[in-house]
N, CA and C of each residue as an Amber inpcrd file, in Angstrom:
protein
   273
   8.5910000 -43.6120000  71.5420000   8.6200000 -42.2040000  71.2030000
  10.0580000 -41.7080000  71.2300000  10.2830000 -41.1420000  70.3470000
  11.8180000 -40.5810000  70.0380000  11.7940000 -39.0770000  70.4780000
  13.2260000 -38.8250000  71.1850000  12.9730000 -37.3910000  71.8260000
  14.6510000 -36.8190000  71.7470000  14.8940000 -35.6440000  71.5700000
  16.2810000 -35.2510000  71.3690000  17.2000000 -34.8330000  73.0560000
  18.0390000 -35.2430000  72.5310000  18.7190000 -35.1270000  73.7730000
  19.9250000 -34.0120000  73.6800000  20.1190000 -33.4480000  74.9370000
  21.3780000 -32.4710000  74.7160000  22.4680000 -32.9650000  73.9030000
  22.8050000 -34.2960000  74.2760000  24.0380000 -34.8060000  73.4160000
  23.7250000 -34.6450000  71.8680000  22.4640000 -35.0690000  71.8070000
  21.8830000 -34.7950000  69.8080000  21.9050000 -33.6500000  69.3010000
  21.4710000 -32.9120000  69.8710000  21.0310000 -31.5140000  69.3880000
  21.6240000 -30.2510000  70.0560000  21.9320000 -29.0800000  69.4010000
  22.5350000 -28.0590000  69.9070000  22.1860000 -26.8240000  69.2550000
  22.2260000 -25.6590000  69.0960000  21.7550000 -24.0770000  68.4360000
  22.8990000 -23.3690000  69.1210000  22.6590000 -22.1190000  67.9680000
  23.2980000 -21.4670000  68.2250000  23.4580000 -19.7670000  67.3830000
  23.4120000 -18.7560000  68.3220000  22.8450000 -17.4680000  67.3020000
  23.7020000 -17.4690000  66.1870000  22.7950000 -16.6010000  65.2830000
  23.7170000 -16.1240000  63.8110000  24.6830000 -14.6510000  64.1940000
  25.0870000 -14.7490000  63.0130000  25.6310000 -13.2790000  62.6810000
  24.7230000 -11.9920000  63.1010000  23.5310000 -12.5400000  62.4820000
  22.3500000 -11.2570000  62.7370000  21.3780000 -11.6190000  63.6850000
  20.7100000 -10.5970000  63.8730000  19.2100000 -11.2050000  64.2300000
  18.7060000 -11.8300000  63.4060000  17.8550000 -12.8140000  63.6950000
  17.1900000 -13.8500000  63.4460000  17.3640000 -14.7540000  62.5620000
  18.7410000 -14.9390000  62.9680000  19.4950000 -16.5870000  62.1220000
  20.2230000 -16.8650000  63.1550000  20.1300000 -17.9200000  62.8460000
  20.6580000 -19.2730000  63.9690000  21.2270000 -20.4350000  63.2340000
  21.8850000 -20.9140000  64.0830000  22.4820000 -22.7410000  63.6040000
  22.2310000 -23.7650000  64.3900000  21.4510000 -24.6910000  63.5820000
  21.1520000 -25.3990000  64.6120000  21.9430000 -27.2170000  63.7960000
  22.1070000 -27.7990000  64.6680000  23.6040000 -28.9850000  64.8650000
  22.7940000 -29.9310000  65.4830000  22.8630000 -30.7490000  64.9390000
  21.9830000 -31.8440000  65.1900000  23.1060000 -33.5310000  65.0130000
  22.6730000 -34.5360000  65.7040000  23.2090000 -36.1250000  65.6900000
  22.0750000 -36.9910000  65.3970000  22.4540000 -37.4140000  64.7330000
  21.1040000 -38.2000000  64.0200000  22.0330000 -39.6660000  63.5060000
  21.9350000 -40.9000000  64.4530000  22.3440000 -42.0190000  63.7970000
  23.8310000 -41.9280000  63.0010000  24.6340000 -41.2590000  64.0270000
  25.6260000 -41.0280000  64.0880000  26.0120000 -40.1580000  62.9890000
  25.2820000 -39.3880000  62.5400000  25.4910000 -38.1210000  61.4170000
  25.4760000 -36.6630000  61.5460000  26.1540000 -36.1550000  61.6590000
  26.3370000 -34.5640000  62.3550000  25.6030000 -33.9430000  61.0760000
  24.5820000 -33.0970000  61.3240000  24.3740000 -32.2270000  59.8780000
  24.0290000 -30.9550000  60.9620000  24.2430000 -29.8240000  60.2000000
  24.3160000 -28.3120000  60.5930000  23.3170000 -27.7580000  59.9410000
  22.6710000 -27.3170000  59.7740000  21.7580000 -26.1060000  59.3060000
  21.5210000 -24.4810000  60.0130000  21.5810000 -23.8850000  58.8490000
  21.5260000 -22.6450000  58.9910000  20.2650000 -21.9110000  58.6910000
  19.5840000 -21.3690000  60.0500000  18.0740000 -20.8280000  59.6270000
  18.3340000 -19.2200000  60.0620000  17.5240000 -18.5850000  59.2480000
  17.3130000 -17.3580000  59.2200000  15.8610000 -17.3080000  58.8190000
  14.9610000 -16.0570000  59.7880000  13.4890000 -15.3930000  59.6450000
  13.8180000 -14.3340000  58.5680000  12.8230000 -14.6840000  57.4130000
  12.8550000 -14.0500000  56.1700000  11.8520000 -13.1050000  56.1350000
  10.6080000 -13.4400000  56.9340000   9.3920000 -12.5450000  57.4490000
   8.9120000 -12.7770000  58.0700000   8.0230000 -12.0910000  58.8060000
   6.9610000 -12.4000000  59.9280000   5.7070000 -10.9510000  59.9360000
   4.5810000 -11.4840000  60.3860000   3.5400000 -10.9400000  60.5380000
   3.8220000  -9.9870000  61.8990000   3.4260000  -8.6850000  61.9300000
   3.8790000  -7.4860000  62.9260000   3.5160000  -8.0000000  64.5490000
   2.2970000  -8.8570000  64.1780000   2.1060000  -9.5540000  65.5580000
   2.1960000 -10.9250000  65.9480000   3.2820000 -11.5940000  64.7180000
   3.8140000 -12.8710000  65.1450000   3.1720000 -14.0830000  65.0500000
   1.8240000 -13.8020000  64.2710000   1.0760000 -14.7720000  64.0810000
   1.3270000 -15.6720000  62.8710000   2.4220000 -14.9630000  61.9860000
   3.1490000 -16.4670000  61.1240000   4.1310000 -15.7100000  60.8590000
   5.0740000 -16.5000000  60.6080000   6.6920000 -16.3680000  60.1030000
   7.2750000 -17.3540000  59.2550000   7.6040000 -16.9000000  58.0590000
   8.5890000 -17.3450000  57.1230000   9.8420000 -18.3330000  57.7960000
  10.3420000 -18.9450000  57.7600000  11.9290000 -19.3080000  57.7240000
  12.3750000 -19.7240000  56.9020000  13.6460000 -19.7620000  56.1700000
  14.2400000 -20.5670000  55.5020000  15.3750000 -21.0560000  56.4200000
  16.0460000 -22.4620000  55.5330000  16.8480000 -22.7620000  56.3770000
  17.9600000 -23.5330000  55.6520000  19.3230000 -23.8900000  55.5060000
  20.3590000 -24.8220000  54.4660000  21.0970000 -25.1880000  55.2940000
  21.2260000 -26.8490000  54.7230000  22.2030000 -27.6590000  55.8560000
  22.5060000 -28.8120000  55.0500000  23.5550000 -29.3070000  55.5110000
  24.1370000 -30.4480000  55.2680000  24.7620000 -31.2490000  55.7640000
  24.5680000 -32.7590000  55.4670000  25.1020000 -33.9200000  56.5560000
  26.2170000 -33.8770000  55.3440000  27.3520000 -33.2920000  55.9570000
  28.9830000 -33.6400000  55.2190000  29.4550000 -35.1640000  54.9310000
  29.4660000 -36.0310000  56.0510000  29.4820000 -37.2920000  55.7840000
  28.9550000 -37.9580000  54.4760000  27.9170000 -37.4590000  54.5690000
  27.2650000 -38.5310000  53.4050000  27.1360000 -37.4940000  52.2840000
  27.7080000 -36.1230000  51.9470000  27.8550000 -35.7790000  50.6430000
  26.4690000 -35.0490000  50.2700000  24.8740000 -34.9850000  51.1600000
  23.9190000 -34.3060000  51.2240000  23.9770000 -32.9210000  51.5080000
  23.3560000 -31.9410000  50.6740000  22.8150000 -30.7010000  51.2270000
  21.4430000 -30.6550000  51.0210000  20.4540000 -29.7040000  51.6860000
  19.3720000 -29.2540000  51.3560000  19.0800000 -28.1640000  51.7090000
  17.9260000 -27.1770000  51.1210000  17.8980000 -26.2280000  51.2970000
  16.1400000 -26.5230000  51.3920000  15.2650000 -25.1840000  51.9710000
  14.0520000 -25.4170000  52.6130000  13.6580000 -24.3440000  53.0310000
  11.8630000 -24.0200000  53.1370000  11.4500000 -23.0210000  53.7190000
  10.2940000 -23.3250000  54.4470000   9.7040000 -22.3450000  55.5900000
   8.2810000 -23.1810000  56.2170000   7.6280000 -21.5000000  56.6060000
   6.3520000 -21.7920000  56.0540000   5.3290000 -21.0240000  56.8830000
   5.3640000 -21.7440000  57.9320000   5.2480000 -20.9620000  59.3800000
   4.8990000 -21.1210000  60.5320000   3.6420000 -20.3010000  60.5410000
   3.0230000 -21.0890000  61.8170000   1.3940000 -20.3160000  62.4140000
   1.6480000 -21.1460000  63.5620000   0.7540000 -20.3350000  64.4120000
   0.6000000 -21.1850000  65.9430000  -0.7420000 -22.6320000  65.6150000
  -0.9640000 -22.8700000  64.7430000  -2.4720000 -23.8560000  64.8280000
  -1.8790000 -24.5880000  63.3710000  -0.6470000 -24.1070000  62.6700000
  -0.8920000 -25.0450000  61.4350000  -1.2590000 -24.3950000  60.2520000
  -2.2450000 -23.6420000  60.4240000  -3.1070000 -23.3660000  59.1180000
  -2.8550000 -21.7870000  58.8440000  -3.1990000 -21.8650000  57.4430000
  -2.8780000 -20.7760000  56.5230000  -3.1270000 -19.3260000  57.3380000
  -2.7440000 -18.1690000  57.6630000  -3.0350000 -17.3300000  57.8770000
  -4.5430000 -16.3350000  57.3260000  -5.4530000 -16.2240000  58.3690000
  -6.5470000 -16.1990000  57.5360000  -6.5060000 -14.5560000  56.6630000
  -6.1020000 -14.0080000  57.5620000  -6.0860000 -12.6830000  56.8770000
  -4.6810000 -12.6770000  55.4960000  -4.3020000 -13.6550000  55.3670000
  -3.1210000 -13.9930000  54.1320000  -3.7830000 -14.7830000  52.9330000
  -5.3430000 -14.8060000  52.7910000  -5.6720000 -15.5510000  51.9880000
  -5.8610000 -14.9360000  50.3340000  -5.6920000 -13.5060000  50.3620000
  -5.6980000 -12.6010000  49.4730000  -4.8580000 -11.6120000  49.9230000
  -4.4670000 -10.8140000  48.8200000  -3.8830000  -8.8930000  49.2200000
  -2.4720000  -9.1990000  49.3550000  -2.5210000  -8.5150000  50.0640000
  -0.7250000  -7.9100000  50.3000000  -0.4190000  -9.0440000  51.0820000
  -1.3990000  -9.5800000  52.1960000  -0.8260000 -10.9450000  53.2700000
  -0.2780000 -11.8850000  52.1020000  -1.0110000 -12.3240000  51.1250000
  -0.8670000 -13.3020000  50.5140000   0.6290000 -12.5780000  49.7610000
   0.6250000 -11.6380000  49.3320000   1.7430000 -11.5430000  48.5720000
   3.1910000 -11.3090000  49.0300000   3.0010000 -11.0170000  50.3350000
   3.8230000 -10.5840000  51.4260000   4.4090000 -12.0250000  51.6920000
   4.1830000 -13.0800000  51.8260000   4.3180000 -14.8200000  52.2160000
   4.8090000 -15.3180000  50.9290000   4.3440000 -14.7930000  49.1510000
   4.5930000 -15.5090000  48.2150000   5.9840000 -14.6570000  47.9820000
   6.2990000 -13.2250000  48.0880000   7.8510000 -12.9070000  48.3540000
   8.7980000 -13.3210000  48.9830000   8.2200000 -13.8600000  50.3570000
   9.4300000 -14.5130000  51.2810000   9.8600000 -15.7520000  51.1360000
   8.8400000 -16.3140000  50.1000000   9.3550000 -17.8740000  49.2830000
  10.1530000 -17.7310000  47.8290000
């Protein structure tokens, strides 16, 4: 089982609220990414992130977004309406 260690991994706040950097060592490759919360539900039960980073070494960037939920799964009250459209804006 593989597990991160202080030496691997590091964060760190953004400019604003709710962006961060998070710095990572991976097989001797430093890559940085930059995440910022694009939305979230009023009571936190899912949140948007996006996030862009790149391992400089090897000439990679990527860019990326994730619904979060506490269980995984789709937000039930987001399956229609404004939830749903509210989640397809923040992508």
């Amino acid at each position: 089982r593989r597990h991160w260690s202080a030496d691997e991994a590091g964060a760190s706040e953004g400019a604003s609220p709710g962006a961060w950097t998070l710095n990572t060592l991976d097989n001797g490759m430093v890559s940085e990414e930059r995440w910022t919360t694009v939305d979230a539900a009023d009571d936190l039960s899912w949140a948007v992130l996006h996030y862009s980073g790149a391992a400089r070494r090897a000439g990679q960037s990527y860019v990326g977004a994730l619904l979060c939920t506490a269980d995984g799964q789709w937000p039930a009250d987001c399956r229609s309406g404004e939830g749903l459209e509210r989640i397809r804006r923040a992508f």
